[in-house]
C-alpha positions, 0 to 999 in steps of 0.5 A: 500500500502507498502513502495516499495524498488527500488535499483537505483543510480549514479556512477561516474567512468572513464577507463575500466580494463579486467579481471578475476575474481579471478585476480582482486582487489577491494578497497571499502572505507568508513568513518564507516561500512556502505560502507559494504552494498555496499561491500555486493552487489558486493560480490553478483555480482562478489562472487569470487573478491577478496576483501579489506575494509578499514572502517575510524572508527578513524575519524568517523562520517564524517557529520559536519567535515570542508571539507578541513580537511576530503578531506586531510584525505580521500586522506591519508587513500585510499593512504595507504589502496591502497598501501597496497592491490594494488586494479585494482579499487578503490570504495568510498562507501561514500556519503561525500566522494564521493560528495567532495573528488572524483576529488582530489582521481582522480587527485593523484591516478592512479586508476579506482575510483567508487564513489556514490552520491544521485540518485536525477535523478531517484527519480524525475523521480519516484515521482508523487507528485513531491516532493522528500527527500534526507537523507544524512549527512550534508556534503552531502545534503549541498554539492556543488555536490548535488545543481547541481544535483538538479539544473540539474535534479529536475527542475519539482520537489521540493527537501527536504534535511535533514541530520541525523547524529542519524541515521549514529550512529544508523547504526553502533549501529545495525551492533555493536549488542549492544544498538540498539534501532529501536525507535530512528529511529522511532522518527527521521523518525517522526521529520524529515517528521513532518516538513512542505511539508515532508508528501508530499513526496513520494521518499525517498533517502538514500544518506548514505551507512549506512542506508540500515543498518536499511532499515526495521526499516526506512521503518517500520517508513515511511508513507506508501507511501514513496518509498525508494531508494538505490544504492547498486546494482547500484554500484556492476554492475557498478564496475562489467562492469568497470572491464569487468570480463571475463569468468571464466572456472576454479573453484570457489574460496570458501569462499574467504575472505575479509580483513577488515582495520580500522584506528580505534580500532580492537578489536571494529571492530572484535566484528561485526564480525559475523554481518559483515560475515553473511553481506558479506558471508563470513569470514573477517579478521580485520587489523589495517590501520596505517596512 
């Protein structure tokens, strides 16, 4: 038996736009180049939105930083990112971010937010060993956020979290194209399911957009049993309902281009251009986001 690849997830939103396609605009926000899987989905939902990504790759890895702190920083990149591109929807592919920032983002913007946490729900309801892992950062799996989620949808099954910082680093690594090793995945696949009750797992989340970024390498490391789920898709059709696109009776736009804004080095960003095109499907132009 294979590992199985299903494609779930919980998106937290509010209010409904209507809108053409090539009028709208959309802001997808994370710590690092993870959220890009999670733009790469919406490109294939809505492939003529026009797009904006704005990557805090000054400020990166979120995992282990005071919550505090992040929720100021989070809240002062998404404003000047949104000042910037003036988005009809605003998406935070980021779990940290998601799991701690989203009502401070929703109370200080004016803007429809879609934000992403672990699908704890859909993974207790695949599972028939009842045992599932959460795989996140540390802000995330330790979340306030996420207890509540298993408080209220994991009663009939035991929850692991593990957090796994080498792994965000790996996936950043993979889109770099440089100094990867898919062996680092392997050994902490390994030390983290060589831990008591993990060979009982049968559900795997990936509660971090950056980890899609190295699926096959975290597959290829897996127990065969394991099912792993992503919410890439999940997020792509619920921005896609939020802004209620209509249809659209004119041509296509071609090749519409995304802008890239990091708070980070450019020219670090422009050297993951092609991976970051081949990702999206299209060409990204690199801007720096001065806070």
């Amino acid at each position: 038996m294979t590992n199985n690849l299903h494609v779930y997830g919980k998106v937290e939103c509010v209010n409904y736009l209507k809108v053409g396609a090539m009028d709208s605009s959309i802001l997808v926000f994370d710590s690092g180049s993870g959220g890009l899987t999670v733009a790469a989905e919406i490109k294939k939902r809505i492939p003529n939105i026009r797009l904006s990504y704005v990557s805090d790759a000054g400020f990166f890895p979120y995992g282990k930083k005071p919550h505090d702190i992040l929720k100021k920083r989070i809240l002062d990149v998404i404003s000047k990112a949104s000042s910037l591109t003036q988005p009809d929807i605003i998406v935070i592919a980021c779990n940290t971010a998601s799991t701690i920032a989203l009502d401070l983002l929703r109370a200080e913007l004016n803007i429809p937010i879609v934000g992403v946490v672990p699908a704890i729900k859909p993974a207790t309801s695949l599972s028939k060993s009842k045992v599932v892992m959460v795989l996140g950062t540390h802000t995330t799996v330790n979340s306030a956020y996420v207890k509540m989620l298993i408080t209220d949808f994991a009663t009939e099954c035991k929850v692991l979290v593990e957090d796994s910082e080498a792994l965000v680093l790996a996936s950043e690594q993979k889109l770099l194209g440089k100094a990867f090793d898919p062996d680092i995945v392997t050994q902490e696949i390994q030390r983290i399911f060589n831990k008591p009750d993990a060979f009982d797992t049968d559900v795997l989340v990936l509660a971090c957009t950056h980890f899609p970024l190295i699926n096959a390498e975290i597959k290829n490391a897996l127990p065969h049993h394991v099912t792993v789920i992503d919410s890439g898709l999940a997020i792509a059709n619920r921005t896609h309902s939020l802004l209620k696109i209509e249809h659209q009776t004119c041509s296509p736009i071609l090749d519409p281009e995304v802008t890239f804004y990091t708070t980070g080095n450019v020219d670090s960003e422009q050297a993951k251009q092609s991976k970051i095109e081949a990702l999206l499907q299209c060409s990204v132009t690199f801007k720096r986001l001065l806070l």
